[in-house]
Backbone as numpy.savetxt, mean C-alpha at the origin, in Angstrom:
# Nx Ny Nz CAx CAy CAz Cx Cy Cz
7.48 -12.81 0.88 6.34 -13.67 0.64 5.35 -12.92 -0.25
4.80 -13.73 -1.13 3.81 -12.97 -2.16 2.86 -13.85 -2.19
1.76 -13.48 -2.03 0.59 -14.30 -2.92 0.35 -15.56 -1.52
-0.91 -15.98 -1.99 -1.45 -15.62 -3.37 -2.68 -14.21 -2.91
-3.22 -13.20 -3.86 -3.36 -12.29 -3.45 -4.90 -12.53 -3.42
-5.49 -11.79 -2.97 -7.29 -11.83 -2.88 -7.57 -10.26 -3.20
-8.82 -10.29 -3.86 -9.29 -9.23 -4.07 -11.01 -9.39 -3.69
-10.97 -8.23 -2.83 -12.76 -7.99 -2.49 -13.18 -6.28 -3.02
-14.60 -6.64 -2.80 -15.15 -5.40 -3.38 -16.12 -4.56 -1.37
-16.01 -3.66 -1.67 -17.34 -3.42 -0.54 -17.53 -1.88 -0.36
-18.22 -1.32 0.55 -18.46 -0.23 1.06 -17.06 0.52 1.94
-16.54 1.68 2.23 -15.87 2.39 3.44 -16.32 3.41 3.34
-16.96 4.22 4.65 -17.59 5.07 4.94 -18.59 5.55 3.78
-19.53 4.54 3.03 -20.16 4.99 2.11 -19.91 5.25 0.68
-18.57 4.73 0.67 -18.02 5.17 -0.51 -17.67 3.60 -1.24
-17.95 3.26 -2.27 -17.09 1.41 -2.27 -15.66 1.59 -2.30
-15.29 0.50 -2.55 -13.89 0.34 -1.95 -12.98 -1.04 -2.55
-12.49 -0.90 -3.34 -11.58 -2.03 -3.85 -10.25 -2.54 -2.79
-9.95 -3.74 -2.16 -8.96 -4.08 -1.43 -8.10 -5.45 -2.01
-7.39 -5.14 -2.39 -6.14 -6.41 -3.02 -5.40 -7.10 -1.56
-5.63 -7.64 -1.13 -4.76 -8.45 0.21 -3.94 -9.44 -0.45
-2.54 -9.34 0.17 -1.77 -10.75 -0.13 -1.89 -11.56 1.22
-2.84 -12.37 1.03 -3.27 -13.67 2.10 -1.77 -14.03 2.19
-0.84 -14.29 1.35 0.24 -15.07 1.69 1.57 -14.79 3.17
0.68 -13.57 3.29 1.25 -12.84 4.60 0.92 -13.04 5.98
-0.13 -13.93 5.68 -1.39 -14.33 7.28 0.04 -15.26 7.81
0.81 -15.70 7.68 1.31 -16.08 8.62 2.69 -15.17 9.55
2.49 -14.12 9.27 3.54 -13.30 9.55 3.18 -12.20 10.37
1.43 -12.38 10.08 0.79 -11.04 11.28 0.88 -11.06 12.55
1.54 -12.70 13.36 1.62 -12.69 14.77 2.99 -12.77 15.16
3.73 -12.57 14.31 5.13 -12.77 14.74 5.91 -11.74 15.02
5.28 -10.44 14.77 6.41 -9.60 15.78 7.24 -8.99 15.10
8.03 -9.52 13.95 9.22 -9.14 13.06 8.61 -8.10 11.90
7.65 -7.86 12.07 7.30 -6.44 11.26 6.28 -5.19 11.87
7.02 -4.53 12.79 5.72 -3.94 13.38 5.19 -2.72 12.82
5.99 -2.21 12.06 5.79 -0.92 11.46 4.89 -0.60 10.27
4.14 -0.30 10.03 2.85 -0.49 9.15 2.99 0.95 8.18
3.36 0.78 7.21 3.22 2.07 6.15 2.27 1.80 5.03
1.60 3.19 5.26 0.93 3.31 4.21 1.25 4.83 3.40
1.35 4.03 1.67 1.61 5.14 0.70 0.54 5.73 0.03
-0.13 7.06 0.09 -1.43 7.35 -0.07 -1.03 8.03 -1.38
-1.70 7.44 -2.75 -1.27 8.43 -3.78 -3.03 8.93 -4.77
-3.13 10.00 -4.41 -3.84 11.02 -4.47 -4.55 10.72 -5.95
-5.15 10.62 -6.92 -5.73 10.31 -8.12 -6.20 11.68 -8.97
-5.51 11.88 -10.11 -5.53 13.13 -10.40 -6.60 13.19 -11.29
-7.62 12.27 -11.60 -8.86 12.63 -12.62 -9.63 10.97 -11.71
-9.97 11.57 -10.83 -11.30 9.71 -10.68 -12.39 9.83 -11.26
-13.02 8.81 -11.60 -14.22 8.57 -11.97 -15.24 9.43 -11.01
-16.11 9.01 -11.33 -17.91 9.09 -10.52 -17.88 8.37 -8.91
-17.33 7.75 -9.17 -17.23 6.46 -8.38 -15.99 6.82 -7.25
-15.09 8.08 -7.54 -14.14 7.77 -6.96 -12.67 6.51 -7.37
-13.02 6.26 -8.57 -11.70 4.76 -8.92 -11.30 5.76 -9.81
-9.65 5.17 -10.61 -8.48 5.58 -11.24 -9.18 5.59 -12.49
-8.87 6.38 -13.22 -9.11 6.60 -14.86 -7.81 5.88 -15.79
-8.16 6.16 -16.50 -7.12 4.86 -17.68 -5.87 5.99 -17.23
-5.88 6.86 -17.14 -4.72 7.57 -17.29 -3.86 7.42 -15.85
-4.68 7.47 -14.34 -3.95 7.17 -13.66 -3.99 5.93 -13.22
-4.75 4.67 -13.78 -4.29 3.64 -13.79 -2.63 2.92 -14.02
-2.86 3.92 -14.93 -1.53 3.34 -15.99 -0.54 3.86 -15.28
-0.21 5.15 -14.32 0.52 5.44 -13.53 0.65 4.55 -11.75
-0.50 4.71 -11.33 -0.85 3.60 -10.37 -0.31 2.63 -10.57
0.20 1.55 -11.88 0.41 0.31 -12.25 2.38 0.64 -11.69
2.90 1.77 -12.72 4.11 2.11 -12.44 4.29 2.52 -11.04
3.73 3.19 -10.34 4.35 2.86 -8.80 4.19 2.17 -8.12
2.93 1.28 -8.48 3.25 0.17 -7.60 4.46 -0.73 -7.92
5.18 -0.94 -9.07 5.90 -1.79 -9.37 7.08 -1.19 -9.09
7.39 0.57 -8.82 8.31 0.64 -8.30 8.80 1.16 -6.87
7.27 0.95 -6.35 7.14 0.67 -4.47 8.04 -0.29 -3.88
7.66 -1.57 -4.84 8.18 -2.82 -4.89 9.52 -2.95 -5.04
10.10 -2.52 -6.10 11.60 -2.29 -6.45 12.31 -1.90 -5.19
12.11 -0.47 -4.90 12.76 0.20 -4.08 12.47 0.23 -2.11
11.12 -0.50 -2.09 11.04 -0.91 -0.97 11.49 -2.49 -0.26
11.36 -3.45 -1.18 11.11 -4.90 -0.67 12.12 -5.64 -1.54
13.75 -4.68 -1.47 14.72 -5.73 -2.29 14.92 -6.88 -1.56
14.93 -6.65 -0.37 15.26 -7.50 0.98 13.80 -8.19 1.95
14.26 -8.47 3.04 13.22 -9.24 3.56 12.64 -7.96 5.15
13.28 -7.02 5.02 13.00 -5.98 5.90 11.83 -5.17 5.69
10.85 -5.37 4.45 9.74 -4.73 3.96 9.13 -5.32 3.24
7.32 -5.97 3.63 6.81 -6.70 2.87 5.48 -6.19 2.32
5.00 -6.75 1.07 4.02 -5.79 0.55 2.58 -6.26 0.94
1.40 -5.96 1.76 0.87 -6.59 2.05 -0.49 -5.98 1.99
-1.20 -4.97 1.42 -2.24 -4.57 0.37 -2.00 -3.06 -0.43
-3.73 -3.66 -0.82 -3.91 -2.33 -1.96 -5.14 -1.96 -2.03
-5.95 -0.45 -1.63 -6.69 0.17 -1.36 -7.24 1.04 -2.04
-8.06 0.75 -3.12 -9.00 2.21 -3.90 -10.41 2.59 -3.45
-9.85 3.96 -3.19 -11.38 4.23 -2.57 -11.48 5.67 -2.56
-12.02 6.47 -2.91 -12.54 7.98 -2.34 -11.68 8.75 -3.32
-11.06 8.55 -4.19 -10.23 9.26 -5.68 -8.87 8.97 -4.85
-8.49 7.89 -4.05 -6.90 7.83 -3.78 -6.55 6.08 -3.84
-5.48 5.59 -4.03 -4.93 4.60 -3.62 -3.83 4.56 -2.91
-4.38 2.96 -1.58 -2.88 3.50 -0.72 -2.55 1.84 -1.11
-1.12 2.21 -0.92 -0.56 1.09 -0.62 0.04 0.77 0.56
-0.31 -0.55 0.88 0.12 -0.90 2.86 1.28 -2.05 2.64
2.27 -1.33 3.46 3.55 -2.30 3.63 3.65 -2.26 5.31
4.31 -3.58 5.65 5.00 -3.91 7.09 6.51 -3.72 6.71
7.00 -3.30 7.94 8.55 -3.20 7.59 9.01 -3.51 9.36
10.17 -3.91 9.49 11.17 -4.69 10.84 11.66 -2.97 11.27
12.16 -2.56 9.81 12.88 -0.87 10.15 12.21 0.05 9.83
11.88 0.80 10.78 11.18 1.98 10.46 11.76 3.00 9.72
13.38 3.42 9.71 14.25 3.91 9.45 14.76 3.50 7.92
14.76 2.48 7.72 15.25 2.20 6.41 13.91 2.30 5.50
12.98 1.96 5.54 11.69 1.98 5.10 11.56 3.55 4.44
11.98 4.49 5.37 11.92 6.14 5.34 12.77 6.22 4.38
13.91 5.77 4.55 15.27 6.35 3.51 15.28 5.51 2.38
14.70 4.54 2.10 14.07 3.80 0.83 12.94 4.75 0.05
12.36 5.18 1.26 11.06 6.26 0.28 11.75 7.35 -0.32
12.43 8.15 0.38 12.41 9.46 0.13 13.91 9.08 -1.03
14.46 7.98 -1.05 15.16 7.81 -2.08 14.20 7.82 -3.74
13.11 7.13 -3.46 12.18 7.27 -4.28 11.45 8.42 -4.77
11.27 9.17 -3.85 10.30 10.21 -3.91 11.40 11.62 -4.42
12.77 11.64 -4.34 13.55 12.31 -3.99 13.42 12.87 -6.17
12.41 12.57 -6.94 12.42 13.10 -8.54 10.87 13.30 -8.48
10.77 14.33 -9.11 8.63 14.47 -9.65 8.52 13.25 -9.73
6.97 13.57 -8.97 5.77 12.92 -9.84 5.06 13.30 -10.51
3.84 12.66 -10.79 2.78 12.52 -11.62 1.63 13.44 -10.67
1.45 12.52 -9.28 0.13 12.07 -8.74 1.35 12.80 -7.16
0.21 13.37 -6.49 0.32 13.66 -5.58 0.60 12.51 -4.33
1.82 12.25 -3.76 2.09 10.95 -2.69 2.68 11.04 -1.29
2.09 10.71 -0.35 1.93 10.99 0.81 2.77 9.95 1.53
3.84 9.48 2.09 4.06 8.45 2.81 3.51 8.89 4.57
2.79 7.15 5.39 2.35 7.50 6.59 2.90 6.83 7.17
3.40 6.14 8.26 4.02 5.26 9.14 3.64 4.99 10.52
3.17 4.05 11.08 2.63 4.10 12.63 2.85 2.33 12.94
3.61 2.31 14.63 3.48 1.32 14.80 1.99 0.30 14.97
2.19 -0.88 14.40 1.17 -1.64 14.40 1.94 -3.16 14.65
2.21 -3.47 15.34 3.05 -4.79 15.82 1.90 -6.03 15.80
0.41 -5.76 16.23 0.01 -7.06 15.92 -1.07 -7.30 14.56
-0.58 -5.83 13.47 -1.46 -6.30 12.42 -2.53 -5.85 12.35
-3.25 -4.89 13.24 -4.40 -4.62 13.23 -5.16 -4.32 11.85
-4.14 -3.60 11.28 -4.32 -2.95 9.59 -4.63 -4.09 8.32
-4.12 -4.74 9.00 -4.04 -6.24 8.21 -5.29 -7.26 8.33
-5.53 -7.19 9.69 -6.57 -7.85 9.89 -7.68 -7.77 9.66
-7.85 -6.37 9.78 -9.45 -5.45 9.54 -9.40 -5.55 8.08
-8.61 -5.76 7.33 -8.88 -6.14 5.66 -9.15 -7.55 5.55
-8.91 -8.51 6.31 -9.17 -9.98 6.24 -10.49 -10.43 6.50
C-alpha cells in the first residue's frame, strides 16, 4: 500500500523536524500482520544550520530511499510507512510480518560501501505506536 503520503513540519526535542507519513497505511496499524517496526537511521554527512540534508546528501538520501524500497518491499512482508529529518539524520520507518527476512534483506543491502553512515534498528511494535505518534 502506498499513498497517499502527508507531509508535516514541527518541533522534536527542540530541534524542527520534517515527517513524510504514508496515511495509506492507517488501515493496517490495527491488524496485527506487521508487528515489527524498523527504523533505518542514515547519519547526514554535511547538514545545514538547521540540522536538514544539503544538496549533496539529498541527492544520496533520494538514492536510498529508492533502494530501501527495492530491496525491502518486493513483496507484501515489508511496508514503507515514514520519513524523518531531524537533528543532521534521516530515518526511515518500515513495518515488516518477518523480523528475520527484513534483517537478511538489509544486510543484503548494506553488504557494499556507503556514502552516509547507516544504522538499521528493529523493535517489536504490534499496535503501531511509532506510527501513531506521527499521525
Amino acid at each position: 500500500m502506498s499513498g497517499p503520503w502527508l507531509m508535516s513540519e514541527g518541533e522534536y526535542e527542540g530541534k524542527p523536524i520534517v515527517v513524510r507519513l504514508n496515511a495509506g497505511l492507517a488501515p493496517l496499524a490495527a491488524s496485527g500482520t506487521y508487528p515489527f517496526q524498523a527504523g533505518i537511521a542514515v547519519r547526514l554527512n554535511a547538514p545545514d544550520e538547521r540540522g536538514f540534508p544539503s544538496a549533496e546528501d539529498s541527492a544520496a538520501l533520494g538514492r536510498f530511499e529508492d533502494e530501501f524500497v527495492e530491496a525491502l518491499c518486493g513483496d507484501t512482508s515489508v511496508v514503507f510507512a515514514a520519513v524523518l529529518t531531524t537533528g543532521g539524520m534521516r530515518e526511515f520507518v518500515f513495518y515488516a510480518s518477518d523480523e528475520a527476512l527484513l534483517r537478511e534483506r538489509f544486510r543484503a543491502w548494506a553488504a557494499t560501501p556507503k556514502s552516509h553512515r547507516v544504522q538499521l534498528m528493529v523493535r517489536r511494535d504490534p499496535r503501531w505506536a511509532t506510527y501513531r505518534a506521527l499521525t
